[in-house]
C-alpha positions in Angstrom: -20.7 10.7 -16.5 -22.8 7.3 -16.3 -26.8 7.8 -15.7 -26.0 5.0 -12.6 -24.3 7.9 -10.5 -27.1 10.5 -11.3 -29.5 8.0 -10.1 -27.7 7.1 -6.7 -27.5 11.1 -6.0 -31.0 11.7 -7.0 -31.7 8.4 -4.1 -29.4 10.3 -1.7 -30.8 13.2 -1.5 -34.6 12.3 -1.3 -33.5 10.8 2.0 -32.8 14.0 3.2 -35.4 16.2 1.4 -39.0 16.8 1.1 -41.0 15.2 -2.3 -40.3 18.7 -4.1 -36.5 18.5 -2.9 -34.8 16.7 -6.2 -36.8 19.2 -8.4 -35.8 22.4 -6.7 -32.4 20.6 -7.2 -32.9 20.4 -11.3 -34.4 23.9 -11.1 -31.0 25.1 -9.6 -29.2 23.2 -11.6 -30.9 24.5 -14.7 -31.3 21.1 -15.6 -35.5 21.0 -15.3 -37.2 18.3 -16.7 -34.3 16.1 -16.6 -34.6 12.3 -16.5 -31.9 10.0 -16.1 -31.2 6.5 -16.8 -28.3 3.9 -16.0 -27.2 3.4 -19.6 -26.8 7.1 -21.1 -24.2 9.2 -20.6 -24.2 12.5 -19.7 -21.8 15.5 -20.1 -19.8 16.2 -17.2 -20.9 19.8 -16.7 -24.2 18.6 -16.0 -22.8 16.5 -13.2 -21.2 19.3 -11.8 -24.2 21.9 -11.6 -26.1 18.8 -10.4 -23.3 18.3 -7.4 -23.3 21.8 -6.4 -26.9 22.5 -6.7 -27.1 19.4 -4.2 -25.2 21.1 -2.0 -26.5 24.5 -1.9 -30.0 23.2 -1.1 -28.9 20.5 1.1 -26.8 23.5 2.7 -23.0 21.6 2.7 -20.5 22.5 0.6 -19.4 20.3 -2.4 -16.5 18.1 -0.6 -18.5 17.2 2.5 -21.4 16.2 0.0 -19.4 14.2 -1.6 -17.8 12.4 1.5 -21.7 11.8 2.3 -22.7 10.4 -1.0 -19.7 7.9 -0.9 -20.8 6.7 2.6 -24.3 6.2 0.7 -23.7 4.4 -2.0 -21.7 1.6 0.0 -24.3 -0.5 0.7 -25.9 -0.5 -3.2 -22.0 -1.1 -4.0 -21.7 -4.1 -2.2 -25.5 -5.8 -2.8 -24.7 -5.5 -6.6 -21.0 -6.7 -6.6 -22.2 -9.8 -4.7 -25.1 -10.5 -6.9 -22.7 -10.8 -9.8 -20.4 -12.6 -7.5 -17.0 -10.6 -8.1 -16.8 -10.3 -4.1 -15.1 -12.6 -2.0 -16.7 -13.0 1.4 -14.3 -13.6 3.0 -13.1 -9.5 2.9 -13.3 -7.0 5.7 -13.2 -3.3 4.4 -9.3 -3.2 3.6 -9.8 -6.0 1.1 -12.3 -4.3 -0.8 -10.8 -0.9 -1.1 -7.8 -2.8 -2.2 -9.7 -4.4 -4.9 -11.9 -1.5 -5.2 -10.8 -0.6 -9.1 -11.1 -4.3 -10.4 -14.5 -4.4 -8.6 -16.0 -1.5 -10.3 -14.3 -2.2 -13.6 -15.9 -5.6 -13.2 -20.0 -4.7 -11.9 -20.4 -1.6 -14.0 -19.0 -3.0 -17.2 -22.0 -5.9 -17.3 -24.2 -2.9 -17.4 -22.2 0.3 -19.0 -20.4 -1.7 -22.0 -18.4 1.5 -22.6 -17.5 2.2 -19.4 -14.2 4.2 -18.9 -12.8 3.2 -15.6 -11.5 6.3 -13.4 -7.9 6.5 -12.9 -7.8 5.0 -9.3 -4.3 3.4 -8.1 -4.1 1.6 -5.0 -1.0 0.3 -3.1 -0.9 -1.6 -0.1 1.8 -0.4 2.2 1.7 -2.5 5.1 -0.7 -5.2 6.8 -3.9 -3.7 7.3 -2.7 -0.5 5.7 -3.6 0.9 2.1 -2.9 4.2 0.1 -5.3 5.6 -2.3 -4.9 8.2 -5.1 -7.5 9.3 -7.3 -6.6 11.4 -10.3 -9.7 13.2 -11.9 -10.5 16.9 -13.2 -13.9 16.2 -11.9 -12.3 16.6 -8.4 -14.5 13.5 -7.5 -11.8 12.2 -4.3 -14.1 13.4 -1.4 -16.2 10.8 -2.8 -13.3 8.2 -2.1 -12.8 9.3 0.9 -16.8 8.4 2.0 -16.6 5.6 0.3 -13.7 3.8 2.3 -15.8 5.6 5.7 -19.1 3.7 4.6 -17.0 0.5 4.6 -16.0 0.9 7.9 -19.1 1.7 9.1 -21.0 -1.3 7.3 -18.3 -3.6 8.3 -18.6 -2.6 12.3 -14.8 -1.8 11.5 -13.4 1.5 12.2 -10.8 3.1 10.0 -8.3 5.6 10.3 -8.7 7.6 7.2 -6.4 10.8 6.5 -5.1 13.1 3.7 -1.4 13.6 3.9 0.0 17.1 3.3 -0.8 18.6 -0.1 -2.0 15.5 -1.2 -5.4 17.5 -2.4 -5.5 19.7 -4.9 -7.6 20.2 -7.7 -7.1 16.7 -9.7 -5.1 15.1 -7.6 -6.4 13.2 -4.3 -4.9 11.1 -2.3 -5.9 9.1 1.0 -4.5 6.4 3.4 -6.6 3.9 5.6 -5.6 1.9 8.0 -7.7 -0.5 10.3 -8.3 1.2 13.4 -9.0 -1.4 16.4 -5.7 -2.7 17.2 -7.7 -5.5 17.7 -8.8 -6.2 14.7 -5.4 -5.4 13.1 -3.9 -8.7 14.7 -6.6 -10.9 12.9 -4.6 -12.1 10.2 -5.4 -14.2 7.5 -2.2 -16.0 7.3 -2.8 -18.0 4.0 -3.2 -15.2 2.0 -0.6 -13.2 3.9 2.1 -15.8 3.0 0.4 -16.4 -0.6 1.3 -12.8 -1.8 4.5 -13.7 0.2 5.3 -15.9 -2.3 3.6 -14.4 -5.1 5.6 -11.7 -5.0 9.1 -13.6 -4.6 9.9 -12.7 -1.0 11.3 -14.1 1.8 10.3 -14.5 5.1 12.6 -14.2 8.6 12.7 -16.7 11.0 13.7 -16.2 14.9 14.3 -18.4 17.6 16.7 -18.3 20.6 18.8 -21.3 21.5 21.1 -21.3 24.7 20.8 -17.6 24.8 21.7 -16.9 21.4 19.6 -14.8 19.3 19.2 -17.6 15.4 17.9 -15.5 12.8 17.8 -16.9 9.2 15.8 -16.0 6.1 13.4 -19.0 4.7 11.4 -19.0 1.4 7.8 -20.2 0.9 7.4 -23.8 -0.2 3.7 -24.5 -0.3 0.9 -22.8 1.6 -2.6 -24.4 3.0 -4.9 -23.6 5.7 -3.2 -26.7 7.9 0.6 -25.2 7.6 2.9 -23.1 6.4 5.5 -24.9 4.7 9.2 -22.6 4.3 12.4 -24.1 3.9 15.3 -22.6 5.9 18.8 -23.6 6.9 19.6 -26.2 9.3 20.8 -24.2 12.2 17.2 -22.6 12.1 16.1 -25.7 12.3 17.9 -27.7 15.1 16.8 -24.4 17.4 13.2 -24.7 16.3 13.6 -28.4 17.5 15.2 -27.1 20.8 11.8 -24.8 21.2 9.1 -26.5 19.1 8.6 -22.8 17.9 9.3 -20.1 16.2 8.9 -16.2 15.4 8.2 -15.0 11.9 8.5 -12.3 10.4 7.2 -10.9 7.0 8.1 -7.8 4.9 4.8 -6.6 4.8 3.7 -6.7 8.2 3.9 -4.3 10.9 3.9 -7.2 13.7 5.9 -10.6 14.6 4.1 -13.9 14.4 4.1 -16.7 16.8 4.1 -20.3 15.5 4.1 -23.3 16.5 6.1 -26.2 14.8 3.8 -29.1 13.3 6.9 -31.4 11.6 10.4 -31.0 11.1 12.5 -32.2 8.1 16.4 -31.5 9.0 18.0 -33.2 5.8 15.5 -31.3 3.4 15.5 -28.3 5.1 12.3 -27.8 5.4 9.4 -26.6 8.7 5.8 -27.0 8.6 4.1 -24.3 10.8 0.7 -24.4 12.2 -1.0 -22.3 15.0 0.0 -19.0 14.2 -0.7 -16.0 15.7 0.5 -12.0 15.8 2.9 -11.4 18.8 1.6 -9.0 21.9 4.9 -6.7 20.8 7.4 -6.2 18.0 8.9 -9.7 18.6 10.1 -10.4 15.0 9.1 -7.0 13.4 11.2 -6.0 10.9 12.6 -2.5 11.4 14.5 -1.0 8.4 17.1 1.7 9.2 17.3 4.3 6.7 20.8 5.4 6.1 22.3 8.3 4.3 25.4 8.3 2.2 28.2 10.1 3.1 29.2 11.8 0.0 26.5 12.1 -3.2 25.5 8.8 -4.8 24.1 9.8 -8.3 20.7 7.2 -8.9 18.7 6.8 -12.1 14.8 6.2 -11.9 12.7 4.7 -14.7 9.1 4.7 -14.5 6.6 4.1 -17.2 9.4 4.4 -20.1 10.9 7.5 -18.7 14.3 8.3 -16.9 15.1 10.2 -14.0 18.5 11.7 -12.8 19.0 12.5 -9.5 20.7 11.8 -5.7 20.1 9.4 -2.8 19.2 10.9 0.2 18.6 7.5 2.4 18.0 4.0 1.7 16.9 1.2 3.8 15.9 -2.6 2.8 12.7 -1.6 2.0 12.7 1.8 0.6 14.6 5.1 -0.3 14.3 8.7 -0.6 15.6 10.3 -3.9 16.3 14.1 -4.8 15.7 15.0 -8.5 15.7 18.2 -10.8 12.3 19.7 -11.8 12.3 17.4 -15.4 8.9 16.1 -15.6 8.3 13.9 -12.5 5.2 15.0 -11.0 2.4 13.1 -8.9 1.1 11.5 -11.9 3.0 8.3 -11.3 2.3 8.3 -7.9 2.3 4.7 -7.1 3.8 3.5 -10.6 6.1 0.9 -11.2 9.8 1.7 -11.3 13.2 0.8 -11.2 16.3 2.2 -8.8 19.8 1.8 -10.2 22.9 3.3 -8.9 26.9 2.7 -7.9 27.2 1.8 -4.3 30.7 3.0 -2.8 31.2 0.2 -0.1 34.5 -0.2 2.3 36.5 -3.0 3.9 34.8 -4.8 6.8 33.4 -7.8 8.4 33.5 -11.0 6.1 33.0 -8.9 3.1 36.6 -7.6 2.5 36.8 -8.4 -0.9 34.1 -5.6 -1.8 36.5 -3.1 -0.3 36.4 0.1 -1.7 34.5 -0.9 -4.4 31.3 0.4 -6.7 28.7 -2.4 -6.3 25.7 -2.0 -9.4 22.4 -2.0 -7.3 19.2 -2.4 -8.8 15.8 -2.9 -7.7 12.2 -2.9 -8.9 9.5 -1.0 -6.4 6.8 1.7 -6.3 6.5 5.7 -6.0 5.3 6.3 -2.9 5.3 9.9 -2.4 6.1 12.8 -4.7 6.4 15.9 -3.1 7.7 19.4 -5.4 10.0 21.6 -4.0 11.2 25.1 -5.1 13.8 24.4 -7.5 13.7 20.1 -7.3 11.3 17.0 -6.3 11.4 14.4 -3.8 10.5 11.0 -4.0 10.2 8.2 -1.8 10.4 4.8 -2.9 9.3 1.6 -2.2 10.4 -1.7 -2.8 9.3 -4.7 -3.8 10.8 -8.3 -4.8 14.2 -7.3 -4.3 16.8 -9.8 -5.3 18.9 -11.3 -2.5 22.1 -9.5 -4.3 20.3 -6.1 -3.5 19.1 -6.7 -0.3 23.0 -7.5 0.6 24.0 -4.7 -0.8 21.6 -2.7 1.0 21.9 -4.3 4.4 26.2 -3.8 4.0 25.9 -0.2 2.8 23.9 0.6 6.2 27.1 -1.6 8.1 29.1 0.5 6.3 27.9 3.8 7.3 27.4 2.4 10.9 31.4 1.5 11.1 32.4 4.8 9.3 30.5 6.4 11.8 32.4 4.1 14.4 35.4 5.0 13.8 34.7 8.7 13.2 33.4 8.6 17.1 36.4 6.5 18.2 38.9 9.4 16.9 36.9 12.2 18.4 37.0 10.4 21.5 40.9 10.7 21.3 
């Protein structure tokens, strides 16, 4: 452990204690007499009898210590990451945590040349929303957990912060947070939103109503500034925006619709300029993602981090699936880890699709481990996706038709 963390505890807990407080701390400890500095490093066991002697004369136990200490050090986190100018400020509290690994990587590196970064992984899993998982035999995630508190607090902006079931064992911690005014959670900033829009390859969904008629089409990112929004779309999209001098939006990522207004129209190019946007009241434009379950056993393959997976589909929806595998070495260590879904899709006759009748379509997509959870004899995972190709979200949004007019006609013969 780094002398910079023995410091900042050693500066928490004189805030609480009398002048004799930190050295009845040592005492219990049995580390007397120590001194510490910000460039040595010290053995991990002495962290540990420092953390608990902390707490036994602070009277808390070790996790809600912890939880405290984070919340402390927020402040000191932030004055030093701005002085070397690796903070943008332009970030609320969900930014930071977000960025919260590079940030640390980047600050403590200019003054521990060594330093070993913890194995933090984040993942964003919606706008405004963020997971956290924090592997460590130090059991050091209550620290996390204050951490992303302090934020809030420092900030003025509340956040939801909770541990999902079984999500904290010994090295293993995991947290989610989530911006808690609703308020606050429709203040978007839309260039970045439709930056990592394109960034990332995807795609966003345009909605307007002409002559009561519902015109929904899918429209990719062109070019992004803080005037407009550039997207280009198909002309039918178009000649409704025209009709309206608006449109709804919405994008993969984000919980709610957005409102724009139309700044210039280019019908031949296919191409929209939106300006003026803003986050609808309700779900106008939200994108809502069915998950389906097959009818008979699909047989999937996982890979993740140069491994290979066997197992079933229980569901899959456009943005994610859930997956059933033998107990064969996945575990939470690749908890939000890079990997790849590939199965046969059985699809049937309908629609405008009839020449994939009763076929086996080859679906593939890339995506993230969102959840790994053990059972007795097997392990669930859920999975989601990311930059999916337009073949596999067609092949997702038919095999979800499909089920829907098996299901159909199943109805229509009990009814009989």
């Amino acid at each position: 452990m780094h002398g910079v963390i023995f410091l900042a505890l050693e500066d928490f807990a004189s805030q609480y204690l009398d002048d004799s407080g930190w050295d009845e701390i040592l005492r219990t400890a049995g580390l007397e007499g120590t001194t510490f500095a910000p460039d040595q490093i010290f053995e991990n066991q002495d962290w540990e009898a420092l953390l608990l002697a902390t707490a036994q004369v602070m009277g808390v136990d070790r996790n809600a210590l912890l939880e405290r200490f984070g919340e402390h050090i927020v402040p000191g986190l932030l004055e030093m990451s701005e002085a070397m100018g690796i903070l943008d400020p332009r970030w609320g509290p969900i930014d930071i945590l977000e960025n919260a690994l590079e940030i640390m990587k980047a600050s403590l590196r200019m003054q521990v040349p060594n330093y070993q970064a913890p194995d933090i992984r984040i993942l964003r899993l919606r706008f405004g929303e963020i997971a956290l998982a924090y592997f460590s035999e130090r059991r050091m995630g209550p620290l996390m957990k204050g951490i992303a508190i302090g934020l809030g607090k420092h900030f003025n902006e509340p956040l939801d912060v909770w541990q999902p079931e079984g999500m904290g064992h010994s090295r293993f911690y995991r947290i989610n947070v989530r911006i808690a005014d609703e308020e606050k959670l429709r203040s978007v900033d839309m260039v970045r939103e439709f930056n990592q829009l394109r960034e990332e390859g995807g795609v966003a969904t345009l909605y307007n109503t002409f002559q009561g008629v519902t015109v929904s089409n899918e429209a990719s990112v062109v070019d992004v500034t803080p005037e407009g929004i550039q997207l280009r779309t198909f002309r039918d999209q178009l000649l409704a925006m025209r009709n309206s001098n608006e449109a709804f939006v919405a994008l993969p990522h984000m919980v709610l619709g957005i409102h724009a207004h139309v700044q210039k129209l280019e019908i031949n190019k296919e191409l929209v300029i939106l300006d003026r946007m803003s986050l609808t009241d309700g779900p106008v434009g939200q994108r809502k993602s069915a998950r389906v379950e097959p009818s008979a056993e699909i047989r999937v393959q996982m890979k993740s981090e140069g491994r290979r997976f066997h197992g079933t589909l229980d569901n899959l929806s456009v943005s994610g699936a859930r997956c059933t595998f033998p107990r064969s070495g996945l575990n939470d260590e690749l908890l939000f880890h890079n990997m790849k879904l590939e199965f046969l899709m059985p699809l049937s006759s309908f629609g405008d699709e009839a020449t994939l009748a009763n076929t086996n379509q080859y679906f593939e997509t890339d995506g993230n481990i969102l959840d790994v959870r053990m059972e007795e004899d097997s392990v669930v995972a859920r999975l989601l996706f990311s930059d999916m190709s337009p073949n596999a979200k067609k092949l997702a949004t038919l095999f979800a038709a499909d089920r829907k007019q098996t299901l159909i006609r199943h109805i229509s013969q009990m009814a009989v």
